[in-house]
C-alpha positions as CSV (number, residue, x, y, z in Angstrom):
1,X,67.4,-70.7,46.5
2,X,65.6,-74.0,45.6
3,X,61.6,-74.2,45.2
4,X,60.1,-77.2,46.7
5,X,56.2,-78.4,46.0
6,X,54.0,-78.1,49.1
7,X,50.1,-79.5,49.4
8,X,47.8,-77.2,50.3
9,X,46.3,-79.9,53.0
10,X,47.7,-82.1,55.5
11,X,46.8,-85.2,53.1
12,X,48.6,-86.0,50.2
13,X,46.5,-88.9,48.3
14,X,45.9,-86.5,45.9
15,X,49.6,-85.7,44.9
16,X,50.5,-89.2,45.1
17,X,47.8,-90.1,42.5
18,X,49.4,-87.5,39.9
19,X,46.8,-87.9,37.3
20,X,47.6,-86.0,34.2
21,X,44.3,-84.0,32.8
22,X,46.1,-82.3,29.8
23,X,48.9,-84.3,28.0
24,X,49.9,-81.5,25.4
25,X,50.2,-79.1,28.0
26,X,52.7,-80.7,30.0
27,X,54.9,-80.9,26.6
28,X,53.7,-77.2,26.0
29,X,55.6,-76.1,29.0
30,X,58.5,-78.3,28.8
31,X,58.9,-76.0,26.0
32,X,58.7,-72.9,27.3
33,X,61.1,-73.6,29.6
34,X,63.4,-74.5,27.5
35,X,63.9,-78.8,28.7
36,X,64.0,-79.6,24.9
37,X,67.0,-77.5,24.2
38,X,70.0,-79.8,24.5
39,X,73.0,-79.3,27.0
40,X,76.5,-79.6,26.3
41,X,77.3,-81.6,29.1
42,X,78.8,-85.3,29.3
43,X,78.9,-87.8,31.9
44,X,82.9,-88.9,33.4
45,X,83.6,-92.4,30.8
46,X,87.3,-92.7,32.0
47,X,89.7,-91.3,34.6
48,X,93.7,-91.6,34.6
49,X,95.0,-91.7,37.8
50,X,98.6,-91.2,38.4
51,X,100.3,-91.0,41.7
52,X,103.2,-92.1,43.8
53,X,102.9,-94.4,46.9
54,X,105.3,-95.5,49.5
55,X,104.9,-98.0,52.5
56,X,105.2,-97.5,55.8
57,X,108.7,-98.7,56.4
58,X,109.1,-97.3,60.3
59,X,107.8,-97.4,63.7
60,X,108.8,-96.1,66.4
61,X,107.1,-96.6,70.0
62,X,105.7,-94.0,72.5
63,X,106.2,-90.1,72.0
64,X,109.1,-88.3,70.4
65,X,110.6,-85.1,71.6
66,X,110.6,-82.1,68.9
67,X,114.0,-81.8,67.2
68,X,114.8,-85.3,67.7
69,X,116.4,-87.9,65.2
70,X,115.9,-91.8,66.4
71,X,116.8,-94.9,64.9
72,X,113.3,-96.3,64.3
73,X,112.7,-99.8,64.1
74,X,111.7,-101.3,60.4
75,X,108.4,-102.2,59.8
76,X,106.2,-104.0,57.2
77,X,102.6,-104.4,57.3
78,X,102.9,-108.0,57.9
79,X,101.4,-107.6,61.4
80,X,98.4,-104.9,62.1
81,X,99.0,-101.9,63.1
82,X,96.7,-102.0,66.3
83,X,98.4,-105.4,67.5
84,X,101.8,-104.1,67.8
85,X,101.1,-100.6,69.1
86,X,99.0,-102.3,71.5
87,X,99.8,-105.8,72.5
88,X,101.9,-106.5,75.9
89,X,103.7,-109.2,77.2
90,X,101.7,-112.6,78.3
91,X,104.1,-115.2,79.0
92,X,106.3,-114.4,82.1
93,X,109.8,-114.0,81.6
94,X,112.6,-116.2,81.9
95,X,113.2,-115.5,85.4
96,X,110.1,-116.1,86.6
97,X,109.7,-119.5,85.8
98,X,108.2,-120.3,89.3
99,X,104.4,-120.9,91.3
100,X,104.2,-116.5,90.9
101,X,100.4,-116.6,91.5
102,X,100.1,-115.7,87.8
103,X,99.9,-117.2,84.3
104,X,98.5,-120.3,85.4
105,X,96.6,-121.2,83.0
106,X,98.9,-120.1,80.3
107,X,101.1,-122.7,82.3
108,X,98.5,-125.5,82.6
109,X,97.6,-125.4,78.8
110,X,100.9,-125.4,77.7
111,X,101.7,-128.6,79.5
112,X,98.6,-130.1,77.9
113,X,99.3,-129.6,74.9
114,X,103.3,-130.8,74.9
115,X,101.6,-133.5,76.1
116,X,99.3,-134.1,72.9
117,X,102.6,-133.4,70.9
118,X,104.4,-136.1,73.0
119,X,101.8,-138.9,72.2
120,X,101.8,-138.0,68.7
121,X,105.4,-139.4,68.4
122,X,105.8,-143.0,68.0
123,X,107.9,-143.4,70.9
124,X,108.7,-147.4,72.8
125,X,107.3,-145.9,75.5
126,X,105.4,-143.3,77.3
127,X,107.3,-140.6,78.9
128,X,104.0,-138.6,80.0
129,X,104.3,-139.2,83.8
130,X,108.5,-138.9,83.2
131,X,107.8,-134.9,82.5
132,X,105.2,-134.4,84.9
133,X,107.4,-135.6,87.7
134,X,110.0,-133.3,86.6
135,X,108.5,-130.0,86.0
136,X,105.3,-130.3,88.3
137,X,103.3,-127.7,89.1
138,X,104.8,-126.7,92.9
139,X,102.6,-127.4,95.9
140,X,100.8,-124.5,97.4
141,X,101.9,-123.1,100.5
142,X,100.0,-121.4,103.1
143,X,101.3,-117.9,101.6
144,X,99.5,-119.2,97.9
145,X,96.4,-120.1,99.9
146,X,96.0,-116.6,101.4
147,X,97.0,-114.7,98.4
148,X,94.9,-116.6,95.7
149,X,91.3,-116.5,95.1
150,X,88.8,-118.8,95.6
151,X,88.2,-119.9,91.7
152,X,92.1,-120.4,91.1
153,X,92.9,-122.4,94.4
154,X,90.0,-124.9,93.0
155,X,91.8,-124.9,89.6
156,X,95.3,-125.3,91.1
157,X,93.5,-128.3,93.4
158,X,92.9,-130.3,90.2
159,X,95.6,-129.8,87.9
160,X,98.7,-130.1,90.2
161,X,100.2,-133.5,89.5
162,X,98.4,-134.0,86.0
163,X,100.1,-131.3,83.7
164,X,103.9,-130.5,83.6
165,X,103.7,-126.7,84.0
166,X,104.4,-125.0,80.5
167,X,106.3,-121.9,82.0
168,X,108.9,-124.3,83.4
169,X,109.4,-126.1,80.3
170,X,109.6,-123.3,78.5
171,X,112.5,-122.2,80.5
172,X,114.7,-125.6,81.2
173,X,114.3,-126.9,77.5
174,X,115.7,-123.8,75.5
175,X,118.5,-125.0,72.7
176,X,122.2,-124.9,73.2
177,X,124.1,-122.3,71.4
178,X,124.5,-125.3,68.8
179,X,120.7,-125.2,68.4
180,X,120.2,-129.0,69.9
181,X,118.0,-129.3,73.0
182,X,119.0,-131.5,75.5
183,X,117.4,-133.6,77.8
184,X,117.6,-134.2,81.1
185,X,118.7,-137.7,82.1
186,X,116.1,-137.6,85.1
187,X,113.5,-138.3,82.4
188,X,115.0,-141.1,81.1
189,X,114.8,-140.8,77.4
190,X,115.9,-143.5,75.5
191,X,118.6,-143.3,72.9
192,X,116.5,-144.3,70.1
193,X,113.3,-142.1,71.1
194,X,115.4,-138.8,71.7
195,X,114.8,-137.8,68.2
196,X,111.2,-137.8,68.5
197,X,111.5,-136.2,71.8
198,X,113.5,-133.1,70.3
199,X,111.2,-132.8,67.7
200,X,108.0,-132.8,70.4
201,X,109.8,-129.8,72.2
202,X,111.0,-128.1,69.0
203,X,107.3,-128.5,68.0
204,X,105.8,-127.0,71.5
205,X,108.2,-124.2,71.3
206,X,107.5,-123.0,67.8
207,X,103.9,-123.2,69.1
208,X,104.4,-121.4,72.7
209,X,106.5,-118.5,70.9
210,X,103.6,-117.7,68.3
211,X,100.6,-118.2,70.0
212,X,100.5,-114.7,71.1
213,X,101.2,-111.6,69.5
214,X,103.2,-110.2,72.4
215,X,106.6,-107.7,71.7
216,X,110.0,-109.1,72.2
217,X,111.1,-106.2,74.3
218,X,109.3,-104.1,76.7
219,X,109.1,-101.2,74.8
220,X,105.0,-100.7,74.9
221,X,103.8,-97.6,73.3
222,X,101.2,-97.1,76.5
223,X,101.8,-93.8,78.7
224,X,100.3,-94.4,81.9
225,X,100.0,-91.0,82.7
226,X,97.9,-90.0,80.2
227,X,96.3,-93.8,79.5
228,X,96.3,-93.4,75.6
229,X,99.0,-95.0,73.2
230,X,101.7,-92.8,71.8
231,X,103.5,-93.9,68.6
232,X,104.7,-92.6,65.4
233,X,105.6,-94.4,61.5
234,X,107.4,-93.3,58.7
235,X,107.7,-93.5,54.6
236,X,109.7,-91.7,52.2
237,X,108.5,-90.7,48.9
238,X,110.5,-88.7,46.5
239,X,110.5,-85.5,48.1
240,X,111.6,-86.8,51.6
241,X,110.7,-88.7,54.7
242,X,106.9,-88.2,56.0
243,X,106.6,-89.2,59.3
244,X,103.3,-89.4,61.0
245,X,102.2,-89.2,64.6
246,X,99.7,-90.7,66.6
247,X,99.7,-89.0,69.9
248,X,96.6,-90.0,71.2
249,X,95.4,-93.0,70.4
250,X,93.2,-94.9,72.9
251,X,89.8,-95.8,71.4
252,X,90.7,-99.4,70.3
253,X,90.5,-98.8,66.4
254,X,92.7,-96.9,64.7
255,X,92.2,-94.8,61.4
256,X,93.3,-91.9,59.7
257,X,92.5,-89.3,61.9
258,X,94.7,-90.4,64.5
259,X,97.5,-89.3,62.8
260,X,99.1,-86.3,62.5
261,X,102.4,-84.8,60.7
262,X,105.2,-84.5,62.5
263,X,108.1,-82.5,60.6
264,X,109.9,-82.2,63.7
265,X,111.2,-85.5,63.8
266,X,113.3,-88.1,61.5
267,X,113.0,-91.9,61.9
268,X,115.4,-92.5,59.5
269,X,113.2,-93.8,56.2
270,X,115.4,-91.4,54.3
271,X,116.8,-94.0,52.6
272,X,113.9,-96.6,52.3
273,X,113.2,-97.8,49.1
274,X,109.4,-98.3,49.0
275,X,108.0,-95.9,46.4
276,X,105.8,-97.1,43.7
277,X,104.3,-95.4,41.0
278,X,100.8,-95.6,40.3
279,X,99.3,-95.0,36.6
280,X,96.4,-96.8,36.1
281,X,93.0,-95.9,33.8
282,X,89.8,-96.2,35.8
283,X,86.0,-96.2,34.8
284,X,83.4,-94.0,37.3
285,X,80.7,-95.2,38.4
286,X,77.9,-93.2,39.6
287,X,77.5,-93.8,43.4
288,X,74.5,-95.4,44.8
289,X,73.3,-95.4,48.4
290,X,69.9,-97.1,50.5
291,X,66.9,-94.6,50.2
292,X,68.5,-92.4,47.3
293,X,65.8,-90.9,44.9
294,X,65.4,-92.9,41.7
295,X,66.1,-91.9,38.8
296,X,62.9,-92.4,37.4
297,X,59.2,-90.6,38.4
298,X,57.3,-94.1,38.7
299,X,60.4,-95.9,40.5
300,X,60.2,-96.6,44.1
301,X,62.9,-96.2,46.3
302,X,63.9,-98.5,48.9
303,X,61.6,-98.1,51.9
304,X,64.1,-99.9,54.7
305,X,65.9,-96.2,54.7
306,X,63.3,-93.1,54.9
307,X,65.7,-89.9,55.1
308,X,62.0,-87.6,54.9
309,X,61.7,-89.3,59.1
310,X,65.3,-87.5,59.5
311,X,64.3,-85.0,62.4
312,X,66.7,-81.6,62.4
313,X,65.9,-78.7,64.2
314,X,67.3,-75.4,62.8
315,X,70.6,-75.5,65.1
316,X,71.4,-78.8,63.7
317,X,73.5,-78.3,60.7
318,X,74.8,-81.8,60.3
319,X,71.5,-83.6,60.0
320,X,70.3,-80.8,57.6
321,X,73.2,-81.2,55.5
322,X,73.2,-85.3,55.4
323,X,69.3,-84.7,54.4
324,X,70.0,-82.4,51.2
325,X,73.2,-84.0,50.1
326,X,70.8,-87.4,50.3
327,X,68.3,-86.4,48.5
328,X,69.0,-83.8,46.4
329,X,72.7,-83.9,45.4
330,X,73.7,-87.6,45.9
331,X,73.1,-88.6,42.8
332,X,75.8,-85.7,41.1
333,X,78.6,-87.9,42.5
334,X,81.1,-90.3,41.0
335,X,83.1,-92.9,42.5
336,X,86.9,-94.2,41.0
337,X,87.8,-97.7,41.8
338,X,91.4,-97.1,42.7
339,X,93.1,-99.9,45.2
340,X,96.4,-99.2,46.8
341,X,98.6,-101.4,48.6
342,X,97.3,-101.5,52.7
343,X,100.0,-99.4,54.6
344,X,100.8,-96.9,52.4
345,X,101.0,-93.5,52.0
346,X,100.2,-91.8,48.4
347,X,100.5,-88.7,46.7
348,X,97.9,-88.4,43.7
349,X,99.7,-86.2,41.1
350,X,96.7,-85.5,38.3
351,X,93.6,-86.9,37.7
352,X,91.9,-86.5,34.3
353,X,88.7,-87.3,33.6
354,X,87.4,-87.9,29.9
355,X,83.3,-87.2,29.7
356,X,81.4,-89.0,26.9
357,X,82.1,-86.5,24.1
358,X,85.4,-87.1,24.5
359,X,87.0,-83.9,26.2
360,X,89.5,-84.1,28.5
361,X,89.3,-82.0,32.2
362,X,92.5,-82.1,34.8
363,X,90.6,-82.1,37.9
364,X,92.8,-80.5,40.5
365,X,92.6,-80.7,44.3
366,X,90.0,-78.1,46.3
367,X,93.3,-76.4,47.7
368,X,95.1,-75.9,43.9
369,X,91.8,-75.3,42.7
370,X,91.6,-71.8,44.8
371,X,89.3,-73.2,47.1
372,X,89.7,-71.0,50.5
373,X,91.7,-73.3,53.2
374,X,90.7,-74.7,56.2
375,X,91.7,-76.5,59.4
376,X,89.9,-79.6,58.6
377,X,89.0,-81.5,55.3
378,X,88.1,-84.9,55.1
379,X,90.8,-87.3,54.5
380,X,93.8,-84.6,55.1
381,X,96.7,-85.0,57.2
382,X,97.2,-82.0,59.3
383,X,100.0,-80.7,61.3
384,X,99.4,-80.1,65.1
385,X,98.9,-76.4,65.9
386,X,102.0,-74.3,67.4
387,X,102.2,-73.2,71.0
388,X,99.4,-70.7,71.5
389,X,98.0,-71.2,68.1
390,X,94.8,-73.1,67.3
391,X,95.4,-73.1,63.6
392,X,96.5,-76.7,61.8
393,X,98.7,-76.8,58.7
394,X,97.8,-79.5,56.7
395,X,98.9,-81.4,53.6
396,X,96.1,-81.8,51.1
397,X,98.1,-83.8,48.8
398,X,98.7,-86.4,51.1
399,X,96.6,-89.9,51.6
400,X,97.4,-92.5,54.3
401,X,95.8,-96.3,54.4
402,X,97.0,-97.3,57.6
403,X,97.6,-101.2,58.1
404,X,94.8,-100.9,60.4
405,X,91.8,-103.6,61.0
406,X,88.4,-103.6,60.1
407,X,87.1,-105.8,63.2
408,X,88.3,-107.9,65.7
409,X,86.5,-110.3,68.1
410,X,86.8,-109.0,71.3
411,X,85.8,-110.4,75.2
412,X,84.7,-109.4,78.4
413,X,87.6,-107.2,80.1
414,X,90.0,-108.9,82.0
415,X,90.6,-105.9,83.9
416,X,88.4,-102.5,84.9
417,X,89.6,-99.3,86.6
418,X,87.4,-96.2,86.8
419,X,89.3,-93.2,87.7
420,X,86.3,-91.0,89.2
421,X,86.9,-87.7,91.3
422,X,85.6,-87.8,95.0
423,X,84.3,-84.6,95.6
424,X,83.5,-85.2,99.5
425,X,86.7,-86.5,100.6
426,X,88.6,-83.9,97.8
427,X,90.2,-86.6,96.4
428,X,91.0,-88.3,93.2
429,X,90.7,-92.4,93.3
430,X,91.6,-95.4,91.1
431,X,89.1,-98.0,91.6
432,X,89.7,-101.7,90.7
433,X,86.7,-102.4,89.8
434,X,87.7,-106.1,88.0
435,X,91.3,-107.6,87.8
436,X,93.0,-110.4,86.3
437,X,93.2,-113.4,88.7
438,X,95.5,-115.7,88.5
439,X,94.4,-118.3,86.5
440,X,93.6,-115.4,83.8
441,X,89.4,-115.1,84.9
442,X,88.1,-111.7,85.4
443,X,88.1,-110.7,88.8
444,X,85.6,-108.3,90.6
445,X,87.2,-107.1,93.6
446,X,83.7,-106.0,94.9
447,X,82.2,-109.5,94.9
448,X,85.8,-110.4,97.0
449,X,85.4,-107.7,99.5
450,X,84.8,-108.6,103.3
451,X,82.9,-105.8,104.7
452,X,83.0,-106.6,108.3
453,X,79.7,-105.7,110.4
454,X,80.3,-103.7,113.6
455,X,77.6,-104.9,116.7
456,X,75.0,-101.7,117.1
457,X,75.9,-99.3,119.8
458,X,74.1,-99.5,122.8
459,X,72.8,-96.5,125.0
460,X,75.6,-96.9,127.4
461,X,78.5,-97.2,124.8
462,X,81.4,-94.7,124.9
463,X,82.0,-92.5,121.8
464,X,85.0,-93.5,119.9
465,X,86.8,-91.3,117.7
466,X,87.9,-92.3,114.5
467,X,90.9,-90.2,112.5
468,X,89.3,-91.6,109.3
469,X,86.8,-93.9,108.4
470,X,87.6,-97.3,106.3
471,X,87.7,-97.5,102.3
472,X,87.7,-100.4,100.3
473,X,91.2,-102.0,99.5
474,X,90.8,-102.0,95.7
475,X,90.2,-98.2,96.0
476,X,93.8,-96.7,95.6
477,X,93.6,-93.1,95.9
478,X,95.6,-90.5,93.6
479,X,97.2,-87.9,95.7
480,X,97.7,-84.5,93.9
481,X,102.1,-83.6,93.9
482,X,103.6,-80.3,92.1
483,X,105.8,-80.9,89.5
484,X,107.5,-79.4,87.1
485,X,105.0,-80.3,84.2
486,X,102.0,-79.1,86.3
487,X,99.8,-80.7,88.9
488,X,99.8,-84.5,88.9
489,X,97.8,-87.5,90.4
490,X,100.4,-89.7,92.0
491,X,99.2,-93.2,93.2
492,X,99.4,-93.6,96.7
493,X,98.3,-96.4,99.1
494,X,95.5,-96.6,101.8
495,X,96.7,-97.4,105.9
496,X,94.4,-99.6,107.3
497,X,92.6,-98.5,110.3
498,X,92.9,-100.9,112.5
499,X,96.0,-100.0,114.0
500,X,98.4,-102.8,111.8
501,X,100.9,-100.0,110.1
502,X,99.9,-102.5,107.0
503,X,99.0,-100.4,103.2
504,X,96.7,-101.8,100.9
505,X,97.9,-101.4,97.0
506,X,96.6,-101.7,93.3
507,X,96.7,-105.6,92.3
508,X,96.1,-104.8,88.7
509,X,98.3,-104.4,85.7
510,X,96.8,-100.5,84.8
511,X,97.7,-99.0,87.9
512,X,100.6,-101.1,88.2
513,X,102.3,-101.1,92.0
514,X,105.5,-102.0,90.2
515,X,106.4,-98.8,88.6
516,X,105.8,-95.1,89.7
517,X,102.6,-93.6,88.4
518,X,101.7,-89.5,88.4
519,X,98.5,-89.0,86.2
520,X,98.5,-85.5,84.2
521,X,95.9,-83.9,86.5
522,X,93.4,-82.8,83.2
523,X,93.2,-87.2,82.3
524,X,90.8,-87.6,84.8
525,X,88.1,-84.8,84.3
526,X,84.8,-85.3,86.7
527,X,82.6,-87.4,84.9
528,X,86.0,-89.7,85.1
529,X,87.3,-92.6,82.6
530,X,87.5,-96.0,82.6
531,X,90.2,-97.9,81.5
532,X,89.6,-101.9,80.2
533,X,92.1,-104.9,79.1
534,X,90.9,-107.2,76.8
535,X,91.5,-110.0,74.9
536,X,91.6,-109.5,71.3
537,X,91.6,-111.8,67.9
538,X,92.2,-110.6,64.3
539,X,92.7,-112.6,61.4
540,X,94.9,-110.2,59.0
541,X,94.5,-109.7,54.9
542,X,97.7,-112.5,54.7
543,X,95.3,-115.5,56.2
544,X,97.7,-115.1,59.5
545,X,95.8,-114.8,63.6
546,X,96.7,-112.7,65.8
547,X,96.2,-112.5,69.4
548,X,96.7,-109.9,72.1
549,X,96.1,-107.9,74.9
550,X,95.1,-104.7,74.5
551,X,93.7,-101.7,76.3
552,X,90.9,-98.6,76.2
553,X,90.0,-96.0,77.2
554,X,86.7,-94.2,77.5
555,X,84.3,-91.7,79.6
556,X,83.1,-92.9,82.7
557,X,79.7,-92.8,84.6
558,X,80.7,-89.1,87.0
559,X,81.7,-89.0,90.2
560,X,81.8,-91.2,93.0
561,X,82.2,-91.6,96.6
562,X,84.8,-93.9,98.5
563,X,83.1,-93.0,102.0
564,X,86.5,-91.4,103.5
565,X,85.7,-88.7,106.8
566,X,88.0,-87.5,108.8
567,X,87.8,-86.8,112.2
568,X,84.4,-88.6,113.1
569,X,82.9,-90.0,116.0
């Protein structure tokens, strides 16, 4: 129970005046209540910390079955964790070193800029139209012309014959097994400028390899039928291996809470050496916050943040709780300085706290301190429930600072699907909303659409019967299969109606035409989800850039309606 002053009116000039009529009595009842009485009670001078801390020394992509023992692969936070659980390959492979309809501008700046490399070298002579003749851009043929869009035939028009295309000189100009590149005679290098040459293509490779954070191997941590990232890491402190889950990660920043322990699997940091013991002696500092009460009756506080315009109704607990820890317990709290080493996991083992009379206090954790337990406490990793359980074992000793990043600049998506429920047609349906063209622009597949226009029927027109009505090609419709996981959404492809036996399929990289694709029936509820790519840059806490493609996931904007009937006249 706390007592609070009130005003007996609705204005309160007269309790912001607070004129004082009777000094002596103000003192007179200080002591009767006993404020001049002193209290044994110090404020925290000094705090020893000492703990153990161990970095994250594995990873280990997409999900692992229970009982399972892997080989994960070594890792070190040299790289964010968000970049390598989510970046994808860019540059096309080895084998596809050819006019694809893809990559081209990837291909065009890369032939720029060997060619800024190439006039850097003092060379006797210019070999710039040498390696354009040789690995041109190809011509476009009539299948290009009906397969490309409008923006990347225009872009192909103008660079063709000005840039050698990087992709091809990625691939023909690789190093012998002896490491030494060699040159194609066609070019007609001359003896005395191969040297430079080399060292323009040893340059432009070095460059072309880095430029994007992209994995070596196609092992991505993205499950397309759920459309989240699955992954898991590992440490080992002294009492074992810890590994740590993220099963569900699709929100584009990642942070504690994504993470879950996973005792039924080993990684193999059993034998990692990355423990380090933490001692150190630490002063608190009382906290301080916008808007908190001073500490003094004639002190203003700062009027950008007014927690009294807080509105909370009786049902909403949070806001009533953020309003009384703001202004009447905030200022009990104590804050310890205490860094640790950015991908890490650590274990405190005491904490002591010395007030300013000099006693000592071990301060324990809330769950060796009798506290009752809980599923959820801020900062605690907890085990997933068991099968048919909703209860979460957690471990409240444990503290995890993933390698993970605070911001990252972030454009326009490159790609949009909405996945929406069509409750007319009783029908799920992927809809392409924006793709990635191929000179890597953002794509809206609406804005391409012909929608042809049928002439108005006249009064002495014949009926036709249609089996089904048109839909748009970049809606690709998600046909519900049995299986032995439950229902799923299998991606299927639309017949046109015009009586061509031709199908229509997804274009984009989520959906995927390559690779068979059955959604988990519960992924797309019926306010649906839409799915983005984007390009994203990160400068990490080691000075180094990083640049990727990434992807997200997020509620959609309900149902929708594709316009498919059936048996219509």
């Amino acid at each position: 129970m706390r007592l609070e002053a009130g005003t007996r009116t609705g204005s309160i000039s007269t309790g912001l005046q607070a004129r004082i009529y009777d000094p002596l009595w103000l003192l007179a009842r200080q002591w009767q209540v006993g404020e001049f009485q002193g209290e044994d009670n110090g404020s925290p001078a000094q705090a020893c910390f000492q703990a153990e801390s161990a970095q994250l020394t594995r990873f280990q992509a997409r999900a692992i079955a229970p009982k399972t023992m892997v080989k994960a692969a070594p890792y070190a936070a040299e790289i964010p964790l968000e970049t390598l659980v989510e970046h994808e390959r860019i540059r096309p492979d080895a084998g596809s070193q050819t006019m694809t309809g893809e990559k081209l501008r990837l291909a065009v700046d890369g032939g720029m800029y060997f060619l800024r490399l190439l006039d850097q070298q003092s060379t006797s002579q210019n070999y710039r139209d040498a390696f354009i003749r040789k690995y041109a851009l190809p011509p476009l043929t009539e299948a290009d012309r009906s397969t490309l869009d409008g923006d990347s035939l225009s872009f192909l028009g103008v660079m063709i014959g000005r840039v050698p295309d990087g992709r091809r000189l990625y691939s023909s100009l690789a190093p012998a097994e002896n490491g030494v590149i060699t040159i194609p005679p066609e070019l007609k290098v001359a003896s005395g400028d191969l040297a430079e040459v080399r060292q323009a293509i040893q340059f432009w490779r070095q460059w072309y390899e880095t430029f994007f954070s992209e994995p070596q191997v196609d092992d991505s941590c993205w499950l397309p039928e759920r459309m989240e990232y699955a992954f898991s890491v590992a440490a080992r402190l002294t009492d074992g291996e810890v590994p740590l889950t993220a099963a569900e990660y699709y929100e584009g920043h990642l942070d504690w809470y994504d993470f879950d322990l996973n005792g039924e699997i080993n990684l193999g940091a059993g034998n990692d050496n990355a423990i380090t013991e933490i001692k150190q002696t630490l002063v608190p500092a009382p906290i301080s916050y916008r808007g908190m009460p001073a500490q003094r009756f004639w002190e203003f506080e700062d009027a950008r943040v007014d927690f009294g315009a807080v509105k909370a109704g009786p049902e909403e607990l949070a806001r009533m709780l953020l309003v009384e820890f703001a202004l009447s317990y905030g200022n009990d709290w104590f804050v310890i300085p205490l860094e640790l080493p950015v991908g890490s996991i650590c274990r405190p083992r005491s904490l002591v706290v010395t007030n300013t009379f000099g006693e000592r206090f071990l301060i324990p954790t809330t769950h060796h301190a009798g506290e009752p337990s809980a599923s959820w406490r801020m900062f605690q990793l907890s085990s997933p429930p068991q099968t048919g359980s909703s209860i979460t074992v957690g471990d409240p000793d444990l503290f995890l600072l993933p390698p993970a990043l605070l911001k990252t600049l972030e454009n326009e998506p490159v790609e949009e699907v909405l996945f929406l429920r069509d409750e007319m047609a009783n029908m799920a349906w992927g809809v392409e909303k924006i793709i990635e063209s191929a000179s890597e622009r953002p794509l809206n597949r609406f804005q391409q659409q012909k929608y042809p226009t049928a002439p108005p029927a006249g009064p002495s027109d014949t009926l036709n019967y249609l089996l089904a009505t048109a839909v748009p090609d970049y809606w690709i419709p998600l046909l519900p299969v049995q299986s032995e996981a439950g229902l799923r959404l299998q991606r299927g492809k639309v017949l046109q109606v015009d009586g061509q036996l031709e199908t229509v399929g997804a274009k984009g990289r989520v959906l995927n035409a390559d690779r068979p694709l059955a959604i988990f029936e519960e992924e797309i509820p019926r306010e649906g989800i839409r799915v983005t790519r984007t390009w994203q840059l990160a400068r990490w806490h080691d000075g180094s850039t990083h640049l990727w493609i990434g992807r997200q996931k997020e509620v959609g904007r309900g149902e929708g309606s594709s316009g498919l009937r059936f048996d219509s006249v």
